[in-house]
Structures are given as structure tokens and as C-alpha cells.
BAFI-3210 file (N, C-alpha, C; in Angstrom, 3 decimals, decimal comma, padded with zeros to 6 digits):
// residues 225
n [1|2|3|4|5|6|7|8|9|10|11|12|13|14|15|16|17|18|19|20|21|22|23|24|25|26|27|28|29|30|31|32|33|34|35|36|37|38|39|40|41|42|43|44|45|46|47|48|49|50|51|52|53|54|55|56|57|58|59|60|61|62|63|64|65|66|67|68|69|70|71|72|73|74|75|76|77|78|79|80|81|82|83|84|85|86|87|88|89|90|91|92|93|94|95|96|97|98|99|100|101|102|103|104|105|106|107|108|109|110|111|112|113|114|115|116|117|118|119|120|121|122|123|124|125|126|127|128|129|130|131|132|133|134|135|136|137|138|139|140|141|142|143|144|145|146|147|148|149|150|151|152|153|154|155|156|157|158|159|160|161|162|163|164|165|166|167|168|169|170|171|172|173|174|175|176|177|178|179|180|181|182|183|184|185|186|187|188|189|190|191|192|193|194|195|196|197|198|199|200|201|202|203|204|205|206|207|208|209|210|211|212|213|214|215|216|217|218|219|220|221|222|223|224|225]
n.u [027,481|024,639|022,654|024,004|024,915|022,431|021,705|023,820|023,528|021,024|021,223|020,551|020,884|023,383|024,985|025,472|028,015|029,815|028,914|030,058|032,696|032,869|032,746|035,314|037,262|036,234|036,321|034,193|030,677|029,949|032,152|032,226|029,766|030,245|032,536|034,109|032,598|034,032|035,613|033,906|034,722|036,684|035,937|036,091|034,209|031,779|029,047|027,303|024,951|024,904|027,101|025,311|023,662|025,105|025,580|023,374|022,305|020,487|018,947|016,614|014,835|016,307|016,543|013,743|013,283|014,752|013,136|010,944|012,115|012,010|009,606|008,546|010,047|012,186|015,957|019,342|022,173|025,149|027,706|030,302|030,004|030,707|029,401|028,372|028,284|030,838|031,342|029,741|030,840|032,877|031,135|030,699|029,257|027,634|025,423|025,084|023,725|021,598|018,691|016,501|014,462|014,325|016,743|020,077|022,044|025,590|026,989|029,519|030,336|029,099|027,745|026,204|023,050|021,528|018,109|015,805|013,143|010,400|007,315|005,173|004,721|004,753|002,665|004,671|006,708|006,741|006,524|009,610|010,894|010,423|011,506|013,879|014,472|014,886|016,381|018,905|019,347|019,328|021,823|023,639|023,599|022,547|019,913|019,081|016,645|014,123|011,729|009,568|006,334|005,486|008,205|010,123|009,347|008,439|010,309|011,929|010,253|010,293|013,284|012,665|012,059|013,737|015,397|017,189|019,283|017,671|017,426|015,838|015,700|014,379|012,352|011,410|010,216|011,781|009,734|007,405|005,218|005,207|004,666|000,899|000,194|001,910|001,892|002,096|004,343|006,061|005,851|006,603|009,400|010,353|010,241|011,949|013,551|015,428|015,008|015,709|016,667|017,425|016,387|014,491|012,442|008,865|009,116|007,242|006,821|008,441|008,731|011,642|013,183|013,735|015,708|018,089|017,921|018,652|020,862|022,123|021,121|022,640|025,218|025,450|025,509|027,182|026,219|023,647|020,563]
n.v [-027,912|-028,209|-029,334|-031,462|-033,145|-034,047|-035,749|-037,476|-039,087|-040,040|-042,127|-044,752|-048,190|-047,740|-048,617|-047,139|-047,564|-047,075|-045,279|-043,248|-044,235|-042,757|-040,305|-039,595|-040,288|-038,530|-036,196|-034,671|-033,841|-032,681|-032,586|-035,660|-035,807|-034,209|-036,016|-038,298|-040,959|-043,525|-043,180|-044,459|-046,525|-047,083|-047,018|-048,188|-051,283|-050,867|-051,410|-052,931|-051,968|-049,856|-048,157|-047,946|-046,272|-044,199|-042,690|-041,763|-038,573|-036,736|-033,952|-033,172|-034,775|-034,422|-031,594|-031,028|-032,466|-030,461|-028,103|-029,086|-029,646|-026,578|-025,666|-027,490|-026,074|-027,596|-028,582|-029,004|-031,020|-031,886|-034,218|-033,373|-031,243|-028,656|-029,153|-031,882|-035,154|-036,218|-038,842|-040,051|-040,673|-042,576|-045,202|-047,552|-047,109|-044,560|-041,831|-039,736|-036,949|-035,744|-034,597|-031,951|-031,271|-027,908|-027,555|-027,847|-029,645|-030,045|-032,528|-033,939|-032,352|-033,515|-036,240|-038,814|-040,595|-043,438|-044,363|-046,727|-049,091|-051,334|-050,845|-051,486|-050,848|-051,289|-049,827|-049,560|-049,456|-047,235|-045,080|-045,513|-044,591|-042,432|-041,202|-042,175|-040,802|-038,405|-037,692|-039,181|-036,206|-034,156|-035,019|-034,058|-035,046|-036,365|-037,569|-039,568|-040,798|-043,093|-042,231|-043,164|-045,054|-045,665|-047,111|-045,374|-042,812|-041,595|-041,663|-039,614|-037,328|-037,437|-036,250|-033,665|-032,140|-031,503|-029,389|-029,671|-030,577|-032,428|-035,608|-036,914|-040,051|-040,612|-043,023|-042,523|-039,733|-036,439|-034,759|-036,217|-037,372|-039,740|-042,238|-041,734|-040,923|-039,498|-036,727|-034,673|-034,535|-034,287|-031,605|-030,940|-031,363|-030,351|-027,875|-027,554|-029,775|-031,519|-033,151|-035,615|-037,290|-039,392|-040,077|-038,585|-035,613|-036,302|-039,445|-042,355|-044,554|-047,234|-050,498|-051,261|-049,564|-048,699|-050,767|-049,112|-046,516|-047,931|-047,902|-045,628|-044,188|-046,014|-045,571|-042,860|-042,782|-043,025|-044,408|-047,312|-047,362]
n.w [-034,310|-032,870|-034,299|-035,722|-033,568|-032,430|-035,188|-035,256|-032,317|-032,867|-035,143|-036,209|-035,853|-034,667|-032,051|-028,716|-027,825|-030,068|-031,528|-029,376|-030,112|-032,724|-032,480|-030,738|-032,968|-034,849|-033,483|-033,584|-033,777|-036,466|-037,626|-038,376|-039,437|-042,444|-043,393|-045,149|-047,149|-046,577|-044,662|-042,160|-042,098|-040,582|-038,294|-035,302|-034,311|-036,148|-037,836|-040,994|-041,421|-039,837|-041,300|-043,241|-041,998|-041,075|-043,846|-044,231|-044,935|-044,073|-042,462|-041,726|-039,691|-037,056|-037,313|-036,665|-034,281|-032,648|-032,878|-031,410|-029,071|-028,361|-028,471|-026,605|-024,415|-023,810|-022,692|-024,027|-023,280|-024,587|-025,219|-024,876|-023,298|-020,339|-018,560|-018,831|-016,857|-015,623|-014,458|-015,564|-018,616|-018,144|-018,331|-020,808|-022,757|-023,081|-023,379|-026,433|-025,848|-024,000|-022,867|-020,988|-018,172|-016,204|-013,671|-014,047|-011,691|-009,634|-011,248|-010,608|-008,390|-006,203|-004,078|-005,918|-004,900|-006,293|-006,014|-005,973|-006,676|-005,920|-007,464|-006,473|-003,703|000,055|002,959|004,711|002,729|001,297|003,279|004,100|001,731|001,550|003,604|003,649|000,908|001,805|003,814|002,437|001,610|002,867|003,799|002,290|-000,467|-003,744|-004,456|-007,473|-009,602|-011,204|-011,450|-011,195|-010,430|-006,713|-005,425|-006,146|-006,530|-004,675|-003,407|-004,445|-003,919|-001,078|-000,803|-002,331|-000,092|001,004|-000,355|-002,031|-004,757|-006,942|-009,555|-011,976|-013,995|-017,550|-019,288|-021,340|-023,639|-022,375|-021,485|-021,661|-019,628|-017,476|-014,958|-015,489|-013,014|-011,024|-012,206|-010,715|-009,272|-011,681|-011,970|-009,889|-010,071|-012,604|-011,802|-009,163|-009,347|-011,956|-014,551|-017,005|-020,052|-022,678|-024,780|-027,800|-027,482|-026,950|-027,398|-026,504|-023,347|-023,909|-023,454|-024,075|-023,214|-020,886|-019,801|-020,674|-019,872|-017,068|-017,000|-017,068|-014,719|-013,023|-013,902|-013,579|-010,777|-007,520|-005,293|-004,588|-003,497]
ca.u [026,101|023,535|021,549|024,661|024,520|021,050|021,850|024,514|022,927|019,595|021,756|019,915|021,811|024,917|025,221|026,211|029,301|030,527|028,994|031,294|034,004|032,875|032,896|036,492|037,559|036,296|036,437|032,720|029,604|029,952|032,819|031,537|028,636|030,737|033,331|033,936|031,784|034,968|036,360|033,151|034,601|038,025|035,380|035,649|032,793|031,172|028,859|027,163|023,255|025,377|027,646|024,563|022,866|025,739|025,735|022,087|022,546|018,879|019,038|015,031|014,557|017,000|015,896|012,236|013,573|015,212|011,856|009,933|013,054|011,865|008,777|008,370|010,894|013,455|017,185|020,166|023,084|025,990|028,776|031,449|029,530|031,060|028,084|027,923|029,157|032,251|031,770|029,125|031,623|033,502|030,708|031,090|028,144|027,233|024,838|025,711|022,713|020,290|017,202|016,230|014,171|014,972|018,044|021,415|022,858|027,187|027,051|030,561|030,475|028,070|027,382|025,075|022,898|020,458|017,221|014,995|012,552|009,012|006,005|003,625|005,277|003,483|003,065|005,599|008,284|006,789|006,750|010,576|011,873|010,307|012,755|015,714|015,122|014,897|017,491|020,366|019,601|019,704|023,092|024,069|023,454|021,920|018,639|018,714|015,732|013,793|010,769|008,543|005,077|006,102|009,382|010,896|008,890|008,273|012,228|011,747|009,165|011,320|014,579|012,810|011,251|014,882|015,808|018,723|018,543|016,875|017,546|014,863|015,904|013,314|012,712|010,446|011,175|011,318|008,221|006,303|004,948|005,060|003,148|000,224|-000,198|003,328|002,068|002,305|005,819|007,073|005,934|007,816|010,664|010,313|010,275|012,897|014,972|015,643|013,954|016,217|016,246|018,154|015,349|014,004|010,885|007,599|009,340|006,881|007,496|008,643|009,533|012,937|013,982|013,915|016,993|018,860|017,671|019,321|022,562|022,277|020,905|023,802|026,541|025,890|025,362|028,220|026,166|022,196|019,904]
ca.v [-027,449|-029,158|-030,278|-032,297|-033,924|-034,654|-037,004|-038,503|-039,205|-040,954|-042,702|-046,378|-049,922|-047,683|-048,330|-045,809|-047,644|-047,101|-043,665|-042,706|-044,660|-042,163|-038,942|-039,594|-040,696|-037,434|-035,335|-033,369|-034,472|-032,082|-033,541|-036,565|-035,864|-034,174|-037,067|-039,212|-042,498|-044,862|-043,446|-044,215|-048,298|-046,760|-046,757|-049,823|-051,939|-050,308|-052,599|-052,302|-051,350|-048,590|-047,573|-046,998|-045,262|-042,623|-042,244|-040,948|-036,811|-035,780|-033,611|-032,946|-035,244|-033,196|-030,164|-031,278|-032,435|-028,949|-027,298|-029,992|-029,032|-025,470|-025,986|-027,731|-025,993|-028,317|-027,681|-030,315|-031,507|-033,157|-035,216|-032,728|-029,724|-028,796|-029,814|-033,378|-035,429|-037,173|-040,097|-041,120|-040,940|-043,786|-046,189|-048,126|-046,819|-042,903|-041,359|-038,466|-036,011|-035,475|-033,585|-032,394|-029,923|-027,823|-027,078|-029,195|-029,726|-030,302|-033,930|-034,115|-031,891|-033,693|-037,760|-039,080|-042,194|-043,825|-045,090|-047,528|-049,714|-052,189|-050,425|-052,104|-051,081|-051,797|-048,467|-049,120|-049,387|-045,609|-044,159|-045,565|-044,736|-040,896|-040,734|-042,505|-039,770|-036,816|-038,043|-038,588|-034,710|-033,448|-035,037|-033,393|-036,558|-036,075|-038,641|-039,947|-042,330|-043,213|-041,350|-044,375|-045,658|-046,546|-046,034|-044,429|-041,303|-041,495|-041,100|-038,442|-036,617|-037,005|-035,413|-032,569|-031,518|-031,537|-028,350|-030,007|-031,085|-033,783|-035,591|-037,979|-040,186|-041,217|-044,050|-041,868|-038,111|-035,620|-033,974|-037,299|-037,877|-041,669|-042,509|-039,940|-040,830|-038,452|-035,545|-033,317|-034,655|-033,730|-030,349|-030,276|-031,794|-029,615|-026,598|-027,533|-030,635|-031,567|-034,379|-036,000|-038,361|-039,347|-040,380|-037,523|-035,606|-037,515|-040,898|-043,264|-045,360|-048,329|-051,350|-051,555|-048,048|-048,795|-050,925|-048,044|-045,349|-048,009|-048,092|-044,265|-044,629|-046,877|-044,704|-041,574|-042,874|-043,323|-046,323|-047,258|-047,788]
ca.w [-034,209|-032,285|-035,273|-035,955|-032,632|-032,429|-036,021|-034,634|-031,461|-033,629|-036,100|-035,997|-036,112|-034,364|-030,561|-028,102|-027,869|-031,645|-031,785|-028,934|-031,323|-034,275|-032,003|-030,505|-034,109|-035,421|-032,658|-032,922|-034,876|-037,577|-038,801|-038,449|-040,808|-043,508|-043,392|-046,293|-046,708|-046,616|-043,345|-041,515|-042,151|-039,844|-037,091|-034,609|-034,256|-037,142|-038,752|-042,523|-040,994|-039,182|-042,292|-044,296|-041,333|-041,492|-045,227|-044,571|-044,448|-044,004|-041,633|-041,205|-038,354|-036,662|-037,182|-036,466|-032,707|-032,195|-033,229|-030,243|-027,871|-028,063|-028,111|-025,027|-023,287|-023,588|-022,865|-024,469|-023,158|-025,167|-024,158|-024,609|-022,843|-019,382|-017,385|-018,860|-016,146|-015,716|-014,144|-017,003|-019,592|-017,821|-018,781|-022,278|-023,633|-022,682|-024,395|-026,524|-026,153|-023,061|-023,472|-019,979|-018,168|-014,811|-013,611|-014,194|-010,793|-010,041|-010,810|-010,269|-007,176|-004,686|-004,042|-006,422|-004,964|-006,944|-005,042|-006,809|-005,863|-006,574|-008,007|-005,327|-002,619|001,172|003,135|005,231|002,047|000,535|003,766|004,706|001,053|001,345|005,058|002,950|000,251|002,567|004,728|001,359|000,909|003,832|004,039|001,377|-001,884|-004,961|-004,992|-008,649|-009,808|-012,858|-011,414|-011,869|-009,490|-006,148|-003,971|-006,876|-007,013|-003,134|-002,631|-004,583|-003,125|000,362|-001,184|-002,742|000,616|001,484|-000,677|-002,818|-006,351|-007,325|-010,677|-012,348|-015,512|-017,423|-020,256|-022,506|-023,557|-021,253|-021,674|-021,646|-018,379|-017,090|-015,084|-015,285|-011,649|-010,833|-012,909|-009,525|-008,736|-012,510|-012,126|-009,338|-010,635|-013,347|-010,815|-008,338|-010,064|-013,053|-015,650|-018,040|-021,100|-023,704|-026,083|-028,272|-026,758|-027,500|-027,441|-025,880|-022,740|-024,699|-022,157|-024,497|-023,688|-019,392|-019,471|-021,349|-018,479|-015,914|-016,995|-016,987|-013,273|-012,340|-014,214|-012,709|-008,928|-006,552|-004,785|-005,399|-002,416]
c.u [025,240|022,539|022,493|024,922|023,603|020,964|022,403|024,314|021,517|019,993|021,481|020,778|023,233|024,336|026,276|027,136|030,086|029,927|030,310|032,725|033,948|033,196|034,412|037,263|037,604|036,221|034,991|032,186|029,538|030,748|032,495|030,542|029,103|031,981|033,252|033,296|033,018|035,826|035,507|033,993|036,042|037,381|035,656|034,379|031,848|030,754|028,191|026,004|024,216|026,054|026,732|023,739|023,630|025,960|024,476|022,527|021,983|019,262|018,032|014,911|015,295|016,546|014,789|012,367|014,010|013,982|011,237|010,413|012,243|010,531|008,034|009,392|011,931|015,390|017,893|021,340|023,943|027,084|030,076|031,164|030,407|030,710|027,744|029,081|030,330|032,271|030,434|029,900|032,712|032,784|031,019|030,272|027,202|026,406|025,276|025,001|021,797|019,606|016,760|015,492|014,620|016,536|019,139|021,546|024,394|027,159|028,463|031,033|030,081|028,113|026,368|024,317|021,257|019,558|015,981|014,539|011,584|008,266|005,107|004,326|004,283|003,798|004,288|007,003|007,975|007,280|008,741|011,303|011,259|011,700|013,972|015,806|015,372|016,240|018,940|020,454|019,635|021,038|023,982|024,432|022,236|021,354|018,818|017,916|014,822|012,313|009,103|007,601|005,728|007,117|010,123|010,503|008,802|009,513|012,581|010,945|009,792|012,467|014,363|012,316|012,453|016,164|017,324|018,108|018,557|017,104|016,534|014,917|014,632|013,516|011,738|010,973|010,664|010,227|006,520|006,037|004,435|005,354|002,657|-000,001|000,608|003,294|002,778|004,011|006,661|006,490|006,924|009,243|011,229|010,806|011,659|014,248|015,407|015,509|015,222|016,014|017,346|017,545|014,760|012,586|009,659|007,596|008,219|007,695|008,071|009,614|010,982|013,769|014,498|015,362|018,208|018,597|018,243|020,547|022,713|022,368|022,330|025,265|026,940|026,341|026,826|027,705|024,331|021,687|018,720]
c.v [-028,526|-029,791|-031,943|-033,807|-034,872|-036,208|-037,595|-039,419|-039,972|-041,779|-044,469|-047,361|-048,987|-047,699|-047,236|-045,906|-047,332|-045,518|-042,650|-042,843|-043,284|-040,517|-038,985|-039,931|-038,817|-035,949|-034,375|-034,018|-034,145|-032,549|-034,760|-036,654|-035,553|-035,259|-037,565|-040,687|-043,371|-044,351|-043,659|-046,066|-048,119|-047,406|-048,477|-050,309|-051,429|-052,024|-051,816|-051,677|-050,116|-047,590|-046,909|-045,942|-043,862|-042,005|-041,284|-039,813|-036,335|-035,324|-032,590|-033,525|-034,565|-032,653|-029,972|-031,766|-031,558|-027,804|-027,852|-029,248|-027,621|-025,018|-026,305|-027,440|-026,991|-027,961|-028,843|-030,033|-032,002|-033,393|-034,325|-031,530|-029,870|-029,707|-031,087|-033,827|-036,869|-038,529|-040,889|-041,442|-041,447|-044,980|-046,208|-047,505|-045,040|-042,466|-040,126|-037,140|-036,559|-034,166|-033,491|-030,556|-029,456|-027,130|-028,126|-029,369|-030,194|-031,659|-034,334|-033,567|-032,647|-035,245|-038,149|-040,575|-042,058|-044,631|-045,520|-048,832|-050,756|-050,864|-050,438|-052,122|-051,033|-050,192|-048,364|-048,909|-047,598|-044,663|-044,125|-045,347|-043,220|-040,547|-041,375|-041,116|-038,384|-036,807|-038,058|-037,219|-034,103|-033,589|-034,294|-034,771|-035,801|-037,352|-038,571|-041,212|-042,267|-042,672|-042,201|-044,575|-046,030|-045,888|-045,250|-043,064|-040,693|-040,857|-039,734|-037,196|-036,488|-036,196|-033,795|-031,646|-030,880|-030,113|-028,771|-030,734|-032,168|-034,246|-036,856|-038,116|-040,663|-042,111|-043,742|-040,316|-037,361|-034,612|-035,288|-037,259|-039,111|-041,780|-041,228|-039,774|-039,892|-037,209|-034,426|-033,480|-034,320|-032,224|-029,877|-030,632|-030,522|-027,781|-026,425|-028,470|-030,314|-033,035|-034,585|-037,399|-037,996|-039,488|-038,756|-037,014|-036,068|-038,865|-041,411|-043,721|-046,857|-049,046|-051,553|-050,741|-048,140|-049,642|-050,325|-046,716|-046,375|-048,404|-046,634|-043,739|-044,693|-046,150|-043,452|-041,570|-042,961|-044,614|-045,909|-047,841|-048,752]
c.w [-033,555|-033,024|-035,226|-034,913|-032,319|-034,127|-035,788|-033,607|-032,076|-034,922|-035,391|-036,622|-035,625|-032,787|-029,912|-028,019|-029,131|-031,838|-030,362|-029,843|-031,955|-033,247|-031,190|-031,906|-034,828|-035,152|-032,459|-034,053|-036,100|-038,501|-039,193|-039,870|-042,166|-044,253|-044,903|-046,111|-045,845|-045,135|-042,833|-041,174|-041,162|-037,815|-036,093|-033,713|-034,884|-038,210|-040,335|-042,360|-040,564|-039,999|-043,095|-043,749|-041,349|-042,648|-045,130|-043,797|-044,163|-042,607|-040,784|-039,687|-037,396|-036,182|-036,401|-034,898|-032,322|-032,135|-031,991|-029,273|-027,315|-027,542|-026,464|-023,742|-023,152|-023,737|-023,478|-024,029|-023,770|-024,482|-024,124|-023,971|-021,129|-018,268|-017,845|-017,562|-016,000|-015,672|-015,352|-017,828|-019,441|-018,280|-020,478|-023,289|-023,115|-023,388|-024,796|-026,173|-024,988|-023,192|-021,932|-019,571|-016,501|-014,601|-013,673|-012,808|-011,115|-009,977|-010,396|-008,726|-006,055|-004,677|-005,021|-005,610|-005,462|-005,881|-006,021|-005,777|-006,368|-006,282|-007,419|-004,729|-001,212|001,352|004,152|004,040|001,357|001,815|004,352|003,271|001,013|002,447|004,376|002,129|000,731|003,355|003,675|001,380|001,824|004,257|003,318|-000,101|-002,819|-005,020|-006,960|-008,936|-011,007|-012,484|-011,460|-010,487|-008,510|-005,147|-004,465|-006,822|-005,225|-002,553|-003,148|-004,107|-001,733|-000,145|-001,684|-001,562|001,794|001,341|-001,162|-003,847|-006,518|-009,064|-011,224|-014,012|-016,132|-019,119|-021,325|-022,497|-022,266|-020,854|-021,882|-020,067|-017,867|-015,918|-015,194|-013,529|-010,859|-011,575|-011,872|-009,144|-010,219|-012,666|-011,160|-009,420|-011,669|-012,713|-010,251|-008,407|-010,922|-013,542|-016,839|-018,722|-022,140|-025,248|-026,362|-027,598|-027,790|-027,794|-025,970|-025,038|-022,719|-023,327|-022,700|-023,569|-022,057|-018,844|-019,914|-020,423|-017,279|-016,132|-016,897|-015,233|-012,552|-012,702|-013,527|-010,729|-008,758|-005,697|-004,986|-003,866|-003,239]
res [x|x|x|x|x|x|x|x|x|x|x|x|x|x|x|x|x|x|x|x|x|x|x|x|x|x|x|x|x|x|x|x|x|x|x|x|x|x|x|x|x|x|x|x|x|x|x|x|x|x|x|x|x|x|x|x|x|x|x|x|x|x|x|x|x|x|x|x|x|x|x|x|x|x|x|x|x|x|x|x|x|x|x|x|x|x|x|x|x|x|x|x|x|x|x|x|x|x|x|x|x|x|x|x|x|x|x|x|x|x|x|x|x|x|x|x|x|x|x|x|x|x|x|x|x|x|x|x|x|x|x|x|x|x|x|x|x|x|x|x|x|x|x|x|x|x|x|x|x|x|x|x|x|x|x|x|x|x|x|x|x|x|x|x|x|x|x|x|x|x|x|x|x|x|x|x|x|x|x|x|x|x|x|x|x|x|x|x|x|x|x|x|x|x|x|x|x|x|x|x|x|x|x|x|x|x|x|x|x|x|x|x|x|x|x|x|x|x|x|x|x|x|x|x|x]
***
């Protein structure tokens, strides 16, 4: 069940690497949760903050992110669904659960390249990273970027004018909008891409959460402009 996910997936003091452990260990979240305490200590790299985080059963918070999901239109992803993609779940640390809006695209089908950039970029770097992103998609590449001020949103804004899907991670939920200065580019993201996150919707843009959206970045690409 997807409640079950969503706890497993927000279970605090366990890294993504040891919750992958616990979900190959127990094959799906559910079991997972009904488990016995003392096999949770089977797990490798299972520490004691993480042991007591899976003893906790509440399964409000949960629920109460499945209620937001719907709410705001949100769709979820987990790591064993078809459409999660492959070459993420080569990195060490995958997340189990994306929250995203839009359409999926074949991440496995097409090139992914990531295009990232500076924030203060001159006008010659917005207007030469809109013709990089129009130009990946017209080749037929999947632009992926963290959607952020700058050449990031710019490369986006070239790729979608391109009529191929566009994917934008982001380091707050997916229904947050960061910056507000890109509202018009996540509607159309929203429209014609697709917006993802791994953080629950209404997570703040917490400066922690941005080097955890670029290993996501860097996992899915095939190469990063």
C-alpha cells in the first residue's frame, strides 16, 4: 500500500542507503512495517536512531501526506513501479518515493542530460543555455534541471519550446514553487513536463535538501551540461 511506502520513505535517522537495505531485505514496505522489531537489527548499516525510527507504527503522518498528494494534485512514484527509472536505482542511495506532477516521460527510453548552471547568469549565458536547451530536444534528449533562477530554468524554457518532455527536480515539494520568480515556467512544467521531488509536498526549500536533488540530477542524466 502506498501509505506503507510513504513511512518507509520518512523514516528519520535511516538513510536512503539502508532503507533500500530494508526494502530488498523485505521485499515491499508493508512487510517491512509488520516485521518483527529484532529483524529490523538483520538490516545492514542499521543504526539504533534508525531501529527505533522503525519501531514507530503511526501511520498518521502518512496518511496526512496522501490526503496533501490529492489534494494538490499530486501523483507518487515508488521504486518498484514500472516507470521508476532504471538507471537511478544504480546509484547507492535512490530514493524510494517521488511525488511529482505532469506527465512521467520514458526515462529509460530517450538520453537524459542534465543542464545546470549560476543563478546570476550574464545575458549572453541565459540566452546560450535557452539554444543548448532547445537544441538537446530537438535532438531528441530529455533536459533535466533543478528548475532554479538563472540558466537552469532558461534551459528549460528552451527545451519546452522544443515539444519533448521536460523533467524539473526540485529541493522542496512539488507543489512548492522555488523561486516565485519561475511561477510561469512551473505552470508550464506542470502543463507540458513534469515536476518532481522526493520530499513530501509542503517541504520548504531547505539549503540541506539541494544536495539530495543533485545526486538525483546526476543519477538520472546520461552526461550534465
Amino acid at each position: 500500500m502506498l501509505v506503507h511506502w510513504i513511512w518507509l520513505a520518512t523514516r528519520p535517522d535511516v538513510s536512503d542507503a539502508v532503507k533500500v537495505n530494508i526494502l530488498r531485505h523485505f521485499q515491499d514496505p508493508e512487510t517491512a512495517f509488520f516485521a518483527d522489531d529484532d529483524s529490523y537489527t538483520q538490516i545492514e548499516g542499521m543504526t539504533p536512531a534508525g531501529y527505533a525510527a522503525l519501531k514507530d507504527k503511526d501511520l498518521h503522518p502518512a496518511q496526512k501526506i496522501l490526503r496533501e498528494c490529492e489534494r494538490e494534485n499530486l501523483h507518487i512514484l515508488t521504486y518498484r513501479d514500472a516507470a521508476y527509472p532504471k538507471r537511478l536505482q544504480n546509484i547507492p542511495d535512490p530514493p524510494l518515493v517521488f511525488y511529482y506532477k505532469g506527465r512521467l516521460p520514458d526515462f529509460d527510453g530517450s538520453p537524459l542530460i542534465g543542464v545546470v548552471g549560476t543563478r546570476k547568469a550574464s545575458p549572453y549565458g541565459l540566452t546560450a543555455a535557452k539554444r543548448m536547451g532547445y537544441q538537446i530536444a530537438r535532438c531528441g534528449g530529455i533536459v533535466i534541471s533543478g528548475m532554479a533562477y538563472g540558466i537552469d530554468g532558461m534551459a528549460m524554457r528552451g527545451a519546452l519550446t522544443a515539444d519533448m518532455p521536460v523533467v524539473g527536480i526540485l529541493g522542496c515539494g512539488a507543489d512548492v514553487v522555488y523561486p516565485q520568480s519561475n511561477k510561469a515556467l512551473f505552470a508550464d512544467m506542470e502543463r507540458y513536463g513534469c515536476i518532481m521531488s522526493e520530499f513530501p509536498p509542503g517541504t520548504p526549500p531547505y539549503k540541506w535538501n539541494f544536495p539530495k536533488r543533485n545526486r538525483i540530477i546526476s543519477g538520472l542524466s546520461n552526461g550534465v551540461l
